[in-house]
N, C-alpha and C positions, 0 to 999 in steps of 0.2 A: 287837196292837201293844204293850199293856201288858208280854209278856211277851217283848217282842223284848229281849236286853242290852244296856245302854248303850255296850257296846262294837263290840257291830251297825250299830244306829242310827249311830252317828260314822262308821263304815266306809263305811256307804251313803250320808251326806249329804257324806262325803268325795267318796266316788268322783263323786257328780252336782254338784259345784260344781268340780272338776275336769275338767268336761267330759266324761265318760262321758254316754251313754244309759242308761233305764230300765231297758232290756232287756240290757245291756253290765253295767248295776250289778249286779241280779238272776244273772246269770252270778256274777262275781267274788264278790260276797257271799254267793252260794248260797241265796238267798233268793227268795220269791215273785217277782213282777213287780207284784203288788198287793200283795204287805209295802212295794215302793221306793215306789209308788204312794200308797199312803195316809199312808205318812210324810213325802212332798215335800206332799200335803196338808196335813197337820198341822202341818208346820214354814214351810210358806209362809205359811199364814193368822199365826201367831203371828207372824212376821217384818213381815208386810203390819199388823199389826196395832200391835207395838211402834216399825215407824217413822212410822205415822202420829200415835200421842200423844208422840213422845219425841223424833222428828228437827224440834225446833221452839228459835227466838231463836238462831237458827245467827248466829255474827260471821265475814261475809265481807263481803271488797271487791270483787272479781270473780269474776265468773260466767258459764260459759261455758255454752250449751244445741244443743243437737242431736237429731235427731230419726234414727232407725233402723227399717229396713225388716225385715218377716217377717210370715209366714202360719201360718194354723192352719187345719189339716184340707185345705184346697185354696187355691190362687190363685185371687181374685177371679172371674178370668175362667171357671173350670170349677167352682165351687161349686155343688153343687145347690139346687135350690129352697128342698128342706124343713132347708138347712142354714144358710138365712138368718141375719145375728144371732148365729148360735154358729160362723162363723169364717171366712176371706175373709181381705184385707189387714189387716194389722195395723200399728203404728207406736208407737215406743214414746218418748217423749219424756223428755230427761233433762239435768239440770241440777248440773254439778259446779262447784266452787270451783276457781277454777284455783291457788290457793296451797295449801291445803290437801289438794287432791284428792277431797275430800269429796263423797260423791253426795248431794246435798240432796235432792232432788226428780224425782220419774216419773209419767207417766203415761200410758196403754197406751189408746188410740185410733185414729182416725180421721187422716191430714195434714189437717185443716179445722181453720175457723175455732172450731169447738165446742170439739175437743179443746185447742186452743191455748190458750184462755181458760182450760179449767181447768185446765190445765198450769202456766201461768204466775199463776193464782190461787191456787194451792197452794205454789208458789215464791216468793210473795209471804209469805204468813203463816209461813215456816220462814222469814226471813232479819228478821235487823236492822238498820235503818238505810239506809243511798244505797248502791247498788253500783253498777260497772259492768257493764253485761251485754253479749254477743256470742252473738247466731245468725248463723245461714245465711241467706239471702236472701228466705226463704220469707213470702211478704207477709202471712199471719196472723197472726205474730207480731206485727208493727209495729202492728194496730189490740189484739192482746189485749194488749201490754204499755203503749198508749194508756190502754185502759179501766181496766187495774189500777191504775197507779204513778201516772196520773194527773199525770205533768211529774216524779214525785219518782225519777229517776234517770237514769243516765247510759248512753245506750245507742245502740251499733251493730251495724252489719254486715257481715261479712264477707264479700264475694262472690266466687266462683269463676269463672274464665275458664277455659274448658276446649276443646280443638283438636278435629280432627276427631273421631268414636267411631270405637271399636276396629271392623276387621272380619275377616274369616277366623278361623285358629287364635285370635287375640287378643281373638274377641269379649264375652269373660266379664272382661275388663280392664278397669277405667272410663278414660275418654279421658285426656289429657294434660292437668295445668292448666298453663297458661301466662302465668297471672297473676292476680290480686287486685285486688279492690277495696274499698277501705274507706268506708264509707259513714254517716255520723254523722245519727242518727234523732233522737234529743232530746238534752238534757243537753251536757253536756261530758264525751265522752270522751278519755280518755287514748292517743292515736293507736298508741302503743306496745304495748300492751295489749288491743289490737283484734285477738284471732285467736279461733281456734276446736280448737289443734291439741290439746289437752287432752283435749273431750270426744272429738272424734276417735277418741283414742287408750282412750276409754274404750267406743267402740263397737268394736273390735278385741276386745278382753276381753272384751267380749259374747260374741260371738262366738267368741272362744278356748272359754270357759270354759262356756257354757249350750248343748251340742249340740245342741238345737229352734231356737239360732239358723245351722246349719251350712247354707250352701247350696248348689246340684245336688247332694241329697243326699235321702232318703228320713226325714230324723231330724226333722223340721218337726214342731210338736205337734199333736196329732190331738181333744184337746177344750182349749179356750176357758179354763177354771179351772185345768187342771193351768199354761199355760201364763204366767197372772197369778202363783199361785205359785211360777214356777220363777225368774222375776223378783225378784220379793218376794226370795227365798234370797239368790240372786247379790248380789245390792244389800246384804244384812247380812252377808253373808260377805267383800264388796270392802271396806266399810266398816270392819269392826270385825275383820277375822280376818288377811287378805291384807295381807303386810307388802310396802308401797310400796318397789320398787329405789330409787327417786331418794331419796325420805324418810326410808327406813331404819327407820320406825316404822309403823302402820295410818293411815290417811287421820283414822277417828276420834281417836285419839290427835294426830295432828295439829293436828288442829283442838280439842283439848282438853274433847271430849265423855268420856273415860274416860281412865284413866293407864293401863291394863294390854291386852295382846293377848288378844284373847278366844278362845276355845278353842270348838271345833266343838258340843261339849258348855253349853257355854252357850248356845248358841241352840236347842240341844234343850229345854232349859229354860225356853225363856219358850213352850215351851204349857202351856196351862193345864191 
């Protein structure tokens, strides 16, 4: 890897934050499958490692969180035995600033009450001061944002009314909503400011952009670590690299964590 070019490396970490596969990058770049392999290693743990000492006393007012679906190695239901632990459903929870677009906060679990807690206990110590927050309905949230904040913020929910589900050709559709509900948990929310379309549209990205999140598809990640770092990436490259259409600048800049676009080459840089 030492001897890979820096001009290599940007091509590869290109090509796999742009939604290419391992195996799609190694093509184009002409390189191993275990050169793309050990450098989404390399550059996730640095990434995983820089946003947990540096993405901290973030100034938001609102905050929007949601949670998103994907597997590693199999679904739940056909995992083998000896595959317990290393991969199954997976859920990746995520907390953005709806002003600045900012991804504060993730973390990669369980939908239960375990992972919720340290979801939202990790979203706690990155942020300053009262916000408001908005999830989705999902009842974990309400006792783990209970036990953290402790009364000191202001927070709802968003809930979805949705019609029959899809069936025939249209069964890969999610149903129709056909309505909302807003639902005021503690604090005083601002009624106005009570949605969710935000992170929403930051689970689409996901998706656009990390092909292990592409689904009826074969691209699903096949061990447990590569798939925390492919996260890890995504999340420093939406942050600091991906210039925002509506903002016109990086979400980071935005939010006034840096003054300049970072360059793919810079987060090459922060391994050690």
């Amino acid at each position: 890897m030492n001897k890979l070019p820096i001009e290599k490396q940007v091509q590869i970490i290109h090509l796999l934050v742009e939604g290419n596969s391992l195996r799609a990058t190694s093509r184009i770049a002409d390189v191993s499958i275990n050169t793309v392999t050990k450098l989404l290693v390399n550059v996730g743990k640095a990434c995983e490692k820089w946003h947990d000492e540096n993405m901290v006393n973030i100034k938001a007012k609102r905050i929007q969180c949601d949670e998103i679906w994907s597997f590693v190695y199999a679904k739940h239901k056909n995992l083998p035995e000896e595959m317990k632990g290393q991969g199954g459903d997976l859920w990746t929870w995520v907390g953005i600033d709806a002003d600045t677009k900012l991804v504060v906060s993730y973390s990669i679990g369980n939908r239960d009450y375990e992972t919720a807690c340290l979801f939202v206990g990790d979203l706690a110590n990155r942020i300053q001061g009262r916000v408001q927050l908005t999830t989705d309905g999902l009842r974990a949230y309400v006792e783990a944002v209970e036990d953290t904040f402790i009364g000191n913020i202001d927070y709802a929910q968003l809930i979805k009314i949705y019609g029959h589900e899809a069936s025939g050709e249209k069964r890969y559709s999610p149903p129709d909503c056909i309505g909302t509900d807003k639902k005021r948990i503690m604090g005083n929310p601002d009624e106005q400011y009570i949605s969710t379309s935000y992170i929403e549209r930051q689970n689409l990205t996901m998706r656009m952009q990390m092909r292990r999140f592409t689904r009826l598809t074969n691209a699903f990640s096949k061990k447990i670590e590569n798939h925390f770092y492919a996260i890890a990436l995504h999340f420093m490259y939406y942050n600091f690299c991906r210039i925002h259409k509506t903002l016109r600048v990086t979400p980071a800049m935005e939010a006034e964590l840096t003054k300049d676009i970072w360059e793919i080459e810079d987060i090459i840089k922060l391994i050690a």
